[in-house]
C-alpha positions as CSV (number, residue, x, y, z in Angstrom):
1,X,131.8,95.7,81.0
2,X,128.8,96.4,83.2
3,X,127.2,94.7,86.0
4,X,124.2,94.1,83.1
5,X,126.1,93.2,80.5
6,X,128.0,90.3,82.3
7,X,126.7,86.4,81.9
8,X,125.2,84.7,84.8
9,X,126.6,81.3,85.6
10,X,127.4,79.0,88.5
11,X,130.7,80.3,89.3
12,X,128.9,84.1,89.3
13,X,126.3,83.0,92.0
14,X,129.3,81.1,94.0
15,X,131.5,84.6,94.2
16,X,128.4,86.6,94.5
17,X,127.0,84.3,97.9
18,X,130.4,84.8,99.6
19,X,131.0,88.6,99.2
20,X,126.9,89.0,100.8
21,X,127.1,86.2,102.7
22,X,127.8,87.9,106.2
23,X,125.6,90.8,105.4
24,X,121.8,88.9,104.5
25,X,120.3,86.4,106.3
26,X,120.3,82.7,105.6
27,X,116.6,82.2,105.9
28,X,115.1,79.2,107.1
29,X,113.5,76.2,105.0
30,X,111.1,73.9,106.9
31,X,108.2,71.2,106.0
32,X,105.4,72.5,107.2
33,X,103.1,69.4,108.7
34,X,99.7,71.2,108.4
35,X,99.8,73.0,105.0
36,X,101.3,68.9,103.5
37,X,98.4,67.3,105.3
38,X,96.3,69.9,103.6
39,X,97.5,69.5,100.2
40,X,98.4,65.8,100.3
41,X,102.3,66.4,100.1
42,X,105.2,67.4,101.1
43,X,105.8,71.6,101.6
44,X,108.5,72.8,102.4
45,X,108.8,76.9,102.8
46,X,111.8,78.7,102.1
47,X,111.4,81.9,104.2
48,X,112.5,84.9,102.9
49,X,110.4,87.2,104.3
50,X,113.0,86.4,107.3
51,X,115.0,89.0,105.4
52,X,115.6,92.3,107.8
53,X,113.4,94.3,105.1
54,X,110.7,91.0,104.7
55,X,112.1,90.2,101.3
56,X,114.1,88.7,98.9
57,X,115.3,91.6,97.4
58,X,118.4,92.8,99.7
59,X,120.4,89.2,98.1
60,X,120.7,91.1,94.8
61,X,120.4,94.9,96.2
62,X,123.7,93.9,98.5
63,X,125.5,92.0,95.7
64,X,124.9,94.6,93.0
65,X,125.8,97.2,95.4
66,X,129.3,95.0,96.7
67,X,130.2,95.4,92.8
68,X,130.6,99.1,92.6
69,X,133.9,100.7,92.0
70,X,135.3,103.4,94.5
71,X,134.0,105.9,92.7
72,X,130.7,104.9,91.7
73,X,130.1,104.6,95.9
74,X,131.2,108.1,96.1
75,X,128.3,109.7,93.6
76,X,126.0,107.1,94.9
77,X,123.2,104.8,93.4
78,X,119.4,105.2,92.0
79,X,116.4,103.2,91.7
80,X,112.9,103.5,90.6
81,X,110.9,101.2,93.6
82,X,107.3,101.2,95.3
83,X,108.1,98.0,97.6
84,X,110.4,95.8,98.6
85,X,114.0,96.9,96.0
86,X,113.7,100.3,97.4
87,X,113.7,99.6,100.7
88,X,116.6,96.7,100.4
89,X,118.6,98.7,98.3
90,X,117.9,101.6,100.8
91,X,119.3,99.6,103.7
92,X,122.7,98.1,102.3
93,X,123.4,101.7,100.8
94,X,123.0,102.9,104.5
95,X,125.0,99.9,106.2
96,X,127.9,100.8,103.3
97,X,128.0,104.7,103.5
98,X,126.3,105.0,99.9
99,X,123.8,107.7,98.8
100,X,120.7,106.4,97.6
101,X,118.2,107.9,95.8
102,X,115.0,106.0,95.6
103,X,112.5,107.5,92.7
104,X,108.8,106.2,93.5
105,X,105.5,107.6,91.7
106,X,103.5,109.6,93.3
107,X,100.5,106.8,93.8
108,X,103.1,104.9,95.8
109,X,100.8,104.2,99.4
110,X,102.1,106.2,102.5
111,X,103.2,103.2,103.9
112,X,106.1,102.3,101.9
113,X,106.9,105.7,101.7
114,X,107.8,105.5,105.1
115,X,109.6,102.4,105.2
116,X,111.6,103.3,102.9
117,X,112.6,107.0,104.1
118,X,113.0,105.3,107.6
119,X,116.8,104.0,106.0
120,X,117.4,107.7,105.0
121,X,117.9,107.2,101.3
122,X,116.5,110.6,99.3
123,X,113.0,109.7,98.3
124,X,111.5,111.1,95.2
125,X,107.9,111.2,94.8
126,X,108.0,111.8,90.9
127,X,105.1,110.8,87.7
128,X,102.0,109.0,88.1
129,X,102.9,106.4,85.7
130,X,106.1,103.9,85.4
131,X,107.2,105.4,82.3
132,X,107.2,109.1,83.5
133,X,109.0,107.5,87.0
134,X,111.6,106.2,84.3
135,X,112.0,109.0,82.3
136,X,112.5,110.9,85.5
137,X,115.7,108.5,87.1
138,X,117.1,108.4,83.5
139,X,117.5,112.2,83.4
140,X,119.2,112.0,87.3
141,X,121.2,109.1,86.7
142,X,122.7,110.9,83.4
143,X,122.7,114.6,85.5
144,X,124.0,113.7,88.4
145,X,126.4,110.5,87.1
146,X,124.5,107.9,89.3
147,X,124.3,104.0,88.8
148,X,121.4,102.6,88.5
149,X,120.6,99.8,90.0
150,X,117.6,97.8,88.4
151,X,115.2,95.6,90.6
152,X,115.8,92.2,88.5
153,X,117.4,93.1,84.6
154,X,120.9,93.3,86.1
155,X,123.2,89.8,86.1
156,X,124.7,91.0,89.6
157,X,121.5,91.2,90.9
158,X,120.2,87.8,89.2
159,X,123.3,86.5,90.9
160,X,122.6,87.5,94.0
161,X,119.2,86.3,94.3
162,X,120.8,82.9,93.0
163,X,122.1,82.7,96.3
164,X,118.8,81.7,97.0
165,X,118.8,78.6,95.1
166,X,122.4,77.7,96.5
167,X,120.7,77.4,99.9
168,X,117.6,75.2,99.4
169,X,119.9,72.9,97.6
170,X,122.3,73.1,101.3
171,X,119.3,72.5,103.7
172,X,117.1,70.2,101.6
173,X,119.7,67.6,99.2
174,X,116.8,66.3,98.1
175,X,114.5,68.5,97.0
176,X,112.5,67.3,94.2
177,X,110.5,71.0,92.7
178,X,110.9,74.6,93.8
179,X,108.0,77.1,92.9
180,X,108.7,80.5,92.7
181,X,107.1,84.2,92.6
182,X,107.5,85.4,88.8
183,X,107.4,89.5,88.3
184,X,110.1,90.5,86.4
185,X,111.9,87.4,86.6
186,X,115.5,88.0,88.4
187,X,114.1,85.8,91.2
188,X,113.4,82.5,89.2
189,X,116.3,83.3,87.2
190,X,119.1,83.5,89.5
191,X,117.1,80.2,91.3
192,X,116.7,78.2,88.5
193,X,120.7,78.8,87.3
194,X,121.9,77.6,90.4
195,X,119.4,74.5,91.1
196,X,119.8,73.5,87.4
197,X,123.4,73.7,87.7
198,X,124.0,71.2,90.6
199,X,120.9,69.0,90.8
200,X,119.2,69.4,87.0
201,X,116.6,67.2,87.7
202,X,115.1,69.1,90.1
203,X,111.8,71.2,88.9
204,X,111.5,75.1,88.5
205,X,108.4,75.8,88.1
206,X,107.0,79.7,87.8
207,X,103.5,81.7,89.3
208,X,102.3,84.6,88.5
209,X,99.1,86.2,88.9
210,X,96.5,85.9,86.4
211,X,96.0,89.5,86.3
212,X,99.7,90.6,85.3
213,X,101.3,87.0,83.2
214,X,103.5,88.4,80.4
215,X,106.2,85.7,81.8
216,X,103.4,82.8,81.5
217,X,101.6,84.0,78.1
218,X,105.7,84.3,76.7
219,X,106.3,80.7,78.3
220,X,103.2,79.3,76.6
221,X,103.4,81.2,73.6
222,X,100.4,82.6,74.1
223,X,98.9,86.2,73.6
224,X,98.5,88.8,76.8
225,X,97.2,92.8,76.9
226,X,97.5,94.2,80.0
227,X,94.5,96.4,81.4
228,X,95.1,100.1,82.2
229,X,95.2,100.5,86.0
230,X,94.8,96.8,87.1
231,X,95.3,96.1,90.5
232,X,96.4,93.1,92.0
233,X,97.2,92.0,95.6
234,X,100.6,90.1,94.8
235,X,101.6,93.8,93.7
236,X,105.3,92.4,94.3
237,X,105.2,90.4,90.9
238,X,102.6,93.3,88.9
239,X,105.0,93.3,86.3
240,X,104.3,94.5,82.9
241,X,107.5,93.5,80.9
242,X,110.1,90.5,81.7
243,X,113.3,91.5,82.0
244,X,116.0,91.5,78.5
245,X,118.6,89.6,80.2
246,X,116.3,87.2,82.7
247,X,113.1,86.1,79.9
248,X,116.4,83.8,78.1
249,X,117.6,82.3,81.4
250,X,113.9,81.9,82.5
251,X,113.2,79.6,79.5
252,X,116.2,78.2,79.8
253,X,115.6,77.1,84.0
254,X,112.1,77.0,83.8
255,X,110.7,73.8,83.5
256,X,106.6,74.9,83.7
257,X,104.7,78.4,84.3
258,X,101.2,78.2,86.4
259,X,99.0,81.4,86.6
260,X,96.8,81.8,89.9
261,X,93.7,84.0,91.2
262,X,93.7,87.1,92.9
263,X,91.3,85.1,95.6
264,X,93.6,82.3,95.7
265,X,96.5,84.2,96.3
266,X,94.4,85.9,99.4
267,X,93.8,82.3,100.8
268,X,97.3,81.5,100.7
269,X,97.7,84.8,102.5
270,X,95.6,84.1,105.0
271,X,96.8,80.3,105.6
272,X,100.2,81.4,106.3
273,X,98.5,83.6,109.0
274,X,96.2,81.2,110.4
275,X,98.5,78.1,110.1
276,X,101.7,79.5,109.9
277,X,101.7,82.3,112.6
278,X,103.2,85.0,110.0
279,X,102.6,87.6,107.8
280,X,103.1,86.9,104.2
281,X,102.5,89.4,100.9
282,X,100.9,88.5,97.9
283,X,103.8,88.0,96.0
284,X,104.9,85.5,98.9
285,X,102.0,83.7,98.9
286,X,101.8,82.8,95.0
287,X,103.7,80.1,95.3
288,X,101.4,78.3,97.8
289,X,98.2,79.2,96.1
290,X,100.3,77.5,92.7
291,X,100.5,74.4,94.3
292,X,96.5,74.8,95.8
293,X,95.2,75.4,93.0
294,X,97.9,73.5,90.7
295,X,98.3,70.3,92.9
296,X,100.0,68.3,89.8
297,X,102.9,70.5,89.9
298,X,103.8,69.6,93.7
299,X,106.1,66.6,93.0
300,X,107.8,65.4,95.6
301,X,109.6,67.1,98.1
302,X,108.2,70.3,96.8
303,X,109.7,74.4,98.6
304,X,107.6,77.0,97.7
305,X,109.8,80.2,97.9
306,X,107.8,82.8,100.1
307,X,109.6,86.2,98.4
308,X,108.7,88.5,101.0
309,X,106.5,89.8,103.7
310,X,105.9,93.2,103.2
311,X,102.2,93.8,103.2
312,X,99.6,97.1,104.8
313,X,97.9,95.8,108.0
314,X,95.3,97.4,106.3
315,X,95.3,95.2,103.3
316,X,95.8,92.5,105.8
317,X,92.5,93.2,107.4
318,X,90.2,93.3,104.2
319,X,91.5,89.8,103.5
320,X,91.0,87.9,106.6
321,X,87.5,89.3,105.9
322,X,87.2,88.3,102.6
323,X,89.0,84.8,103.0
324,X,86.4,84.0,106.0
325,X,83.7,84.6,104.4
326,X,84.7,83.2,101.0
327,X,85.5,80.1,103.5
328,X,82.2,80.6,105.7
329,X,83.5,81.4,108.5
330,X,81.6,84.3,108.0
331,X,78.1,83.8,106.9
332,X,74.9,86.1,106.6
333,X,71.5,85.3,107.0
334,X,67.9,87.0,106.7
335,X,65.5,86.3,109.6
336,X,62.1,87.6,109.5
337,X,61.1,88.6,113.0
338,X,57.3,89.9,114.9
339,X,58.0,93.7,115.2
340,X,57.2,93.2,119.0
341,X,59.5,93.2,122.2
342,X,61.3,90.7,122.7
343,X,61.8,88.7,119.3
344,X,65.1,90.2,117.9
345,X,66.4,89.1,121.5
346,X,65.6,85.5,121.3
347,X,66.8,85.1,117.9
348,X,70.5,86.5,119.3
349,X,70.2,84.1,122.1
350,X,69.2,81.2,119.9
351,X,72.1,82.1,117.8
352,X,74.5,82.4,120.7
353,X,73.7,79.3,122.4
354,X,75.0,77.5,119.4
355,X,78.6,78.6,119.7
356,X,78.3,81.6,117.3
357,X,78.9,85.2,117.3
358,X,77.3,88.1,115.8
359,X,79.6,90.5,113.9
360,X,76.9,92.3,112.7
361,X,72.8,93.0,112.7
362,X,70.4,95.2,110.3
363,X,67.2,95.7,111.4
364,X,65.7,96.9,108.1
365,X,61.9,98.2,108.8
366,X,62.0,99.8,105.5
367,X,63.3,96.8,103.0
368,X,62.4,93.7,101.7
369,X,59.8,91.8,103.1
370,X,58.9,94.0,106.1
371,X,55.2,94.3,106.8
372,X,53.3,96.5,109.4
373,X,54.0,93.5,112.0
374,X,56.9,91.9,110.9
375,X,60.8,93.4,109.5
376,X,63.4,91.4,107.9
377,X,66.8,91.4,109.9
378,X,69.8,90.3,108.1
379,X,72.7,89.1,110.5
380,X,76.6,88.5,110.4
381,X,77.7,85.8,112.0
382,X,81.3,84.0,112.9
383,X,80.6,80.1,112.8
384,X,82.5,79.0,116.0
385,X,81.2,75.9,116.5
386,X,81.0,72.6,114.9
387,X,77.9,74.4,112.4
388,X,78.2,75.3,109.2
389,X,76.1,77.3,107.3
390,X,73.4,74.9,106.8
391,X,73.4,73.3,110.0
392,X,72.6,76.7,111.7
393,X,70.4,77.7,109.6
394,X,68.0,74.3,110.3
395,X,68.8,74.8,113.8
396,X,67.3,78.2,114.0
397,X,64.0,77.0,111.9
398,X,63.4,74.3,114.7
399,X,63.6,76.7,117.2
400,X,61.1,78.8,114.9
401,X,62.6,81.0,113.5
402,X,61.6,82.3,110.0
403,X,65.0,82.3,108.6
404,X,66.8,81.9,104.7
405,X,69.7,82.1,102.7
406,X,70.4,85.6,100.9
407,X,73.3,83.9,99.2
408,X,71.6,81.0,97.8
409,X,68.6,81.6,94.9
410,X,65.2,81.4,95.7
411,X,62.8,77.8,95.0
């Protein structure tokens, strides 16, 4: 019988925890005082972006991998990955003497290219879509008599990330609703088996992005079409297709399904940075945004499973952007100013003098409202003070200055 064949129950998560026990790491669980104050309840965060590789992943990628026979080790394992399975499975096959060969399109970003290669599996660059990527570790597995190991459809794996669920139930007894990450579903399902074995009341509740929510639109009986090329930032849980063995177990755990924003899921990002101090992925962050945007489904004592931390610095950047000014801490406004020395000058002093700085300025002679003695100057400022957008803005007009609101309509 294979590892995918087998039925995932208590007694499977128990045997699995043991035998990866002393290789992953117990990650923490906390209540974090700001982000309950915030959201009016109690959070809890279990951390598994602690993981060596930032994720979740290396529970079942160790577990599966502890199952094989001596001779599957000797001709080695494959997997089809861009994220955070390749480079878990690519670390445990390293720590156990394993060959690994990790099969990722050719659209995978640099960046995880290199994470991954930096374990020394053999990395294959191979289709630019996930069914020619799969067609492609089919005809290796079958050529070369690999195993496969499969990121979530796989009850070793389901088992392993159970161990999960074993743990929140150790450090908090009385945890009253867990929220977790939903992509293909091996996470929620190995969870949910072991919560609802030992505590049933307890709460499982699913998020997924509303840009890829086959689990949610299966939950809720209710239709979803994928669009061609959709990208999302929680790319962790861009999952077209629920997994054969995990969709039954997921309705089975699963007590509700939320589905959250793609800017949602960018201000939970950037929370865990501001508040939190660390860097979280989109994936990771779902679960907060749920319960921000989903307040109802934060019941008591509520852990909101943070999957993994494995996101471009790049990426990173754009969003702290994006969240500040979606937040206004970032705000732009026009100024019309005399096209004479000394006027752009005092309006960057008047602005300064009130605790704010100037990320940007455009002196644009040749737009807008310019005349022959007057140009319209659009600046970027970082509220630092105890102004918002509106208060600065008055400010500035009783210092007389000719200044509006491009983001607001004109009266």
């Amino acid at each position: 019988m294979s590892s995918s064949d087998q039925s995932v129950d208590l007694n499977l998560i128990k045997q699995v925890r043991e035998h990866i026990r002393p290789h992953i790491v117990q990650t923490p669980l906390y209540r974090s005082t700001t982000l309950s104050e915030m959201l009016n309840g109690d959070i809890y965060l279990k951390l598994e972006n602690f993981q060596f590789t930032s994720s979740f992943k290396e529970r079942g990628a160790r577990a599966r991998l502890n199952s094989l026979t001596n001779e599957q080790r000797a001709k080695g394992v494959i997997a089809m990955s861009a994220g955070n399975h390749a480079q878990a499975l690519a670390y445990h096959a390293r720590q156990m003497g394993v060959h690994a060969t990790i099969v990722m399109p050719r659209t995978t970003p640099v960046a995880k290219i290199d994470q991954t290669r930096y374990f020394q599996p053999e990395v294959v660059l191979h289709g630019a879509s996930f069914d020619e990527t799969i067609e492609y570790v089919e005809e290796r597995r079958v050529k070369d008599d690999l195993t496969l190991i499969h990121p979530f459809d796989d009850s070793t794996v389901v088992a392993g990330q159970g161990s999960a669920g074993l743990e929140i139930l150790e450090q908090l007894p009385d945890v009253d609703t867990v929220v977790v990450p939903v992509g293909g579903g091996g996470l929620i399902s190995g969870i949910g088996l072991a919560i609802k074995s030992l505590k049933p009341s307890v709460r499982v509740v699913g998020v997924q992005s509303a840009h890829y929510c086959p689990v949610y639109s299966k939950f809720k009986q209710e239709p979803w079409t994928s669009e061609r090329n959709q990208l999302s930032i929680a790319e962790g849980i861009a999952v077209k297709r629920p997994g054969k063995l995990t969709m039954p177990i997921l309705e089975r755990v699963v007590d509700d399904m939320v589905v959250v924003s793609e800017s949602s899921i960018e201000t939970a990002m950037f929370r865990f940075l501001d508040i939190e101090k660390f860097l979280v992925e989109g994936a990771g962050a779902a679960s907060l945004a749920a319960v921000d945007t989903n307040p109802d489904i934060a019941k008591g004592n509520t852990v909101c499973v943070v999957s993994g931390g494995n996101v471009d610095p790049a990426v990173v950047a754009d969003i702290i952007q994006r969240t500040m000014v979606r937040t206004q801490r970032i705000v732009r406004l026009h100024s019309t100013v005399q096209d004479i020395p000394g006027s752009l000058s005092k309006l960057t002093n008047d602005i300064s003098n009130t605790d704010s700085n100037i990320v940007d300025i455009y002196h644009r002679r040749s737009f807008g409202s310019s005349t022959l003695d007057a140009t319209v100057v659009e600046v970027i400022v970082q509220l630092r003070g105890e102004d918002d957008k509106a208060s600065l803005i008055k400010k500035l007009r009783e210092l007389g200055h000719t200044v509006s609101d491009p983001d607001q309509p004109a009266t």
